[in-house]
N, CA, C and O of each residue as an XYZ file, in Angstrom:
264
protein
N     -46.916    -11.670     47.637
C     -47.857    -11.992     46.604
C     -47.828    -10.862     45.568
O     -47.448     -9.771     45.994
N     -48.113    -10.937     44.486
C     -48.022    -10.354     43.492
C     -49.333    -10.572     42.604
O     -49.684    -11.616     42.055
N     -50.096     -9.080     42.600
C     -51.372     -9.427     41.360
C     -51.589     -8.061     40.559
O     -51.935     -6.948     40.954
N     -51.322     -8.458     39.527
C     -51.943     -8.231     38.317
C     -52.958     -7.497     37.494
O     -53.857     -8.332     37.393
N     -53.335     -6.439     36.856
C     -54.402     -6.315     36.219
C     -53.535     -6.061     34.319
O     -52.509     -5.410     34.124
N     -54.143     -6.602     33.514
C     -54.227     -6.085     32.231
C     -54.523     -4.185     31.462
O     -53.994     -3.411     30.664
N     -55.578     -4.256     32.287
C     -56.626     -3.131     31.534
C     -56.610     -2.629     33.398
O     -56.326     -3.254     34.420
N     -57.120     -1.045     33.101
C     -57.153     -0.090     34.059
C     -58.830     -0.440     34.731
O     -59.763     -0.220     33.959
N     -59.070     -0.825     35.756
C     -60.200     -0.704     36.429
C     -60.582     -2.336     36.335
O     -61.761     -2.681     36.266
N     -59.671     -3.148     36.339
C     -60.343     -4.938     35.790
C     -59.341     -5.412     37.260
O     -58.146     -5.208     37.471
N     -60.169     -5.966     37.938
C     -59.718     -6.967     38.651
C     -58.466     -7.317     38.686
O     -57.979     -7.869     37.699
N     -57.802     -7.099     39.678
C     -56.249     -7.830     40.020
C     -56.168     -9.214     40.036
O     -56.869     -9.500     41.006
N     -55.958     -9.737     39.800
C     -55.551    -11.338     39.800
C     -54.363    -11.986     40.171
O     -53.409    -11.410     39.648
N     -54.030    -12.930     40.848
C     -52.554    -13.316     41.393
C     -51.473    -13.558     40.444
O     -51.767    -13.533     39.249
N     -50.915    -13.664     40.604
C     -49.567    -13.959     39.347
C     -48.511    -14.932     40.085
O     -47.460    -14.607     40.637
N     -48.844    -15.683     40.001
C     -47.694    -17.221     40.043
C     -46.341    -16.739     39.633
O     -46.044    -16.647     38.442
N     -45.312    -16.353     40.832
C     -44.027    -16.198     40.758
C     -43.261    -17.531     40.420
O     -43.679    -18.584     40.902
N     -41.735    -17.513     39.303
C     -41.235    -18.357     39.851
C     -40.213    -18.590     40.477
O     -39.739    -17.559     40.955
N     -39.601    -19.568     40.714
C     -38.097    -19.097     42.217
C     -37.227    -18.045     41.588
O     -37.307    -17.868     40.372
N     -36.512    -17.427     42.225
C     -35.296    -16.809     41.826
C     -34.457    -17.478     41.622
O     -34.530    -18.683     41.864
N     -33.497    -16.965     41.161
C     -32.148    -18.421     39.968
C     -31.478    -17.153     40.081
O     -31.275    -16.178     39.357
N     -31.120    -17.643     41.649
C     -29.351    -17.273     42.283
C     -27.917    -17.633     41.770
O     -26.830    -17.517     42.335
N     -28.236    -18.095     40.559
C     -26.879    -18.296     39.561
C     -27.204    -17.305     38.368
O     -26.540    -17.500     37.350
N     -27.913    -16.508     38.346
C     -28.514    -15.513     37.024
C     -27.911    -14.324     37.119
O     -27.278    -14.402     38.171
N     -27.675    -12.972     36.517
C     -27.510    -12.331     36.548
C     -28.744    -11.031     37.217
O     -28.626     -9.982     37.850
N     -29.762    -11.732     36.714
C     -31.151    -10.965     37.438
C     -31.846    -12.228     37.796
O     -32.361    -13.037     37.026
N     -31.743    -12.279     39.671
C     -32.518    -13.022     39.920
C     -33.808    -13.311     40.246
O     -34.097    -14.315     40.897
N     -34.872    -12.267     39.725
C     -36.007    -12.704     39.493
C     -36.746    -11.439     38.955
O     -37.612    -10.774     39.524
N     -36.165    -11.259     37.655
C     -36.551    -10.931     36.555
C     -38.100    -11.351     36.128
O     -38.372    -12.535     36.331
N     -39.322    -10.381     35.465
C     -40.432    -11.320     35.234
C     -40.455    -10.450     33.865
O     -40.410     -9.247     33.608
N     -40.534    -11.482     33.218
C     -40.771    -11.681     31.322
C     -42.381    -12.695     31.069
O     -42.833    -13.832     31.200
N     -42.757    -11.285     30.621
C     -44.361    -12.092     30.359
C     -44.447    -11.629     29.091
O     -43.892    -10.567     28.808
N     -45.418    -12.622     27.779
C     -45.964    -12.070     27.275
C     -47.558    -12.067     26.870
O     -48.176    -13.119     27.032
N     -47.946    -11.414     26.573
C     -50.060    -11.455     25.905
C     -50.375    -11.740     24.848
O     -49.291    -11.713     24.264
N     -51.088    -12.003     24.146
C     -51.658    -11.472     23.103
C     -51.375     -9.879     22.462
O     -51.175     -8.784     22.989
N     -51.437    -10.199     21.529
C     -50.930     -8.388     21.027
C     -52.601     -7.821     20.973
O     -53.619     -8.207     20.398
N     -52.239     -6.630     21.959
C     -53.361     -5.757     21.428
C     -54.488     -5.991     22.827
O     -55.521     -5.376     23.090
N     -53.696     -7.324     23.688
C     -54.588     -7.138     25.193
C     -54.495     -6.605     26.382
O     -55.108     -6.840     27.424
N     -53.190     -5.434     25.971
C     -52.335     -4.935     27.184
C     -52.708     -3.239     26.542
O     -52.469     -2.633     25.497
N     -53.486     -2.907     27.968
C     -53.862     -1.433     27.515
C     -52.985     -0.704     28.120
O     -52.364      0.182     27.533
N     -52.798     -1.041     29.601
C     -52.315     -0.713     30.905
C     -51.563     -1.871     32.080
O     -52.411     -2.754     32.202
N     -51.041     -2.023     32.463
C     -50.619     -3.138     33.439
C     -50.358     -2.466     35.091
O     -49.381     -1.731     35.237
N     -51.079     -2.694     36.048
C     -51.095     -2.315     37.443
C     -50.584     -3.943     38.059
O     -50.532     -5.111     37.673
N     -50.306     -3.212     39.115
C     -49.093     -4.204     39.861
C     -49.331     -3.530     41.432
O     -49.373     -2.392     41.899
N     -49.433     -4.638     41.845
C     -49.753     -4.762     43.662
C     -48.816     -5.983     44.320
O     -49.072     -7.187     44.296
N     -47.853     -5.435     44.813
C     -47.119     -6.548     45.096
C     -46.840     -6.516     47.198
O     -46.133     -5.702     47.792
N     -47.323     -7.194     47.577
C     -47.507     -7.359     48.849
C     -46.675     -8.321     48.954
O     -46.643     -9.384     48.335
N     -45.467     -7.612     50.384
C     -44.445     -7.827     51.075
C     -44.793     -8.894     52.211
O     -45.905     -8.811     52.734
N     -43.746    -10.075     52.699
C     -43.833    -10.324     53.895
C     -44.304     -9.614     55.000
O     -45.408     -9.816     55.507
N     -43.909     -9.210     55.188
C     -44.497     -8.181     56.402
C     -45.610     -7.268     56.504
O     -45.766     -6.463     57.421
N     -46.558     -7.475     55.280
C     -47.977     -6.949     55.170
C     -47.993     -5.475     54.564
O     -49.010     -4.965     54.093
N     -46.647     -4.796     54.635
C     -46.526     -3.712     53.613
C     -46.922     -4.343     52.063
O     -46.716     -5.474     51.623
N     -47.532     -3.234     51.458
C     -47.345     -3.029     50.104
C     -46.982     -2.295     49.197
O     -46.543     -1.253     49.682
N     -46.924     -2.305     47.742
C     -46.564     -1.097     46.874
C     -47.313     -1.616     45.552
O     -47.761     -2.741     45.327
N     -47.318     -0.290     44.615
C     -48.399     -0.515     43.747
C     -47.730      0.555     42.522
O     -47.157      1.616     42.765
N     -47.952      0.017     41.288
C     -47.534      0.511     40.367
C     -48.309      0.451     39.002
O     -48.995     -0.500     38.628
N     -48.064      1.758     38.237
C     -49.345      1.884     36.569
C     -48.625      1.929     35.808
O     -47.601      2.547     36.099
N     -48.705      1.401     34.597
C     -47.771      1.858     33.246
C     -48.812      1.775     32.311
O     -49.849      1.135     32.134
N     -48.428      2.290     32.001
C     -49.164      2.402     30.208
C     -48.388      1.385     29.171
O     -47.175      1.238     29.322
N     -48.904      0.856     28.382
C     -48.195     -0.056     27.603
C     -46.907      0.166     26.761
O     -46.033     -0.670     26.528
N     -46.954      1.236     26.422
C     -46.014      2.040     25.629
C     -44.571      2.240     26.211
O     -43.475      2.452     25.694
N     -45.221      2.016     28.079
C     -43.648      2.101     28.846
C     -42.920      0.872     29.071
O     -41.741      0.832     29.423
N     -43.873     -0.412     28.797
C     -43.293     -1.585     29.058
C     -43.161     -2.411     28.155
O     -42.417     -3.373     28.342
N     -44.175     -2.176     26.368
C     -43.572     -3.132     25.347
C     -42.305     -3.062     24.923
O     -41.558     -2.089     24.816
N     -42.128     -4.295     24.671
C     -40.525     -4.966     24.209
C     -41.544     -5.321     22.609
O     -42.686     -5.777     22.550
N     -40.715     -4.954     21.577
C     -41.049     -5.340     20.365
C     -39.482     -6.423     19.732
O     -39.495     -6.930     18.611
């Protein structure tokens, strides 16, 4: 499972994966975009089969694509 926050301290929310596309060069690549100007921060909690997890912060600046 994979969830989500926008903004630093706001609720994680799930994020609807979609399949991997094992004929791609990156098979499961995630390309999102927002509203401009609603992405302060983006945190990421992505929980493994096996009940491990990992967790990650960026600042917007490290992940906009213009």
């Amino acid at each position: 499972m994979i969830e989500v926050s926008r903004k630093s301290g706001r609720e994680m929310t799930p994020f609807q994966m979609e399949p991997c596309y094992l004929d791609t060069a990156q098979l499961n690549a995630i390309l999102v975009s927002f509203p401009a100007e609603s992405v302060e921060t983006i945190d990421l909690n992505v929980t493994f089969d096996d009940g491990t997890s990992e967790q990650a912060h960026y600042e917007r600046k490290a992940v906009e694509i213009q």
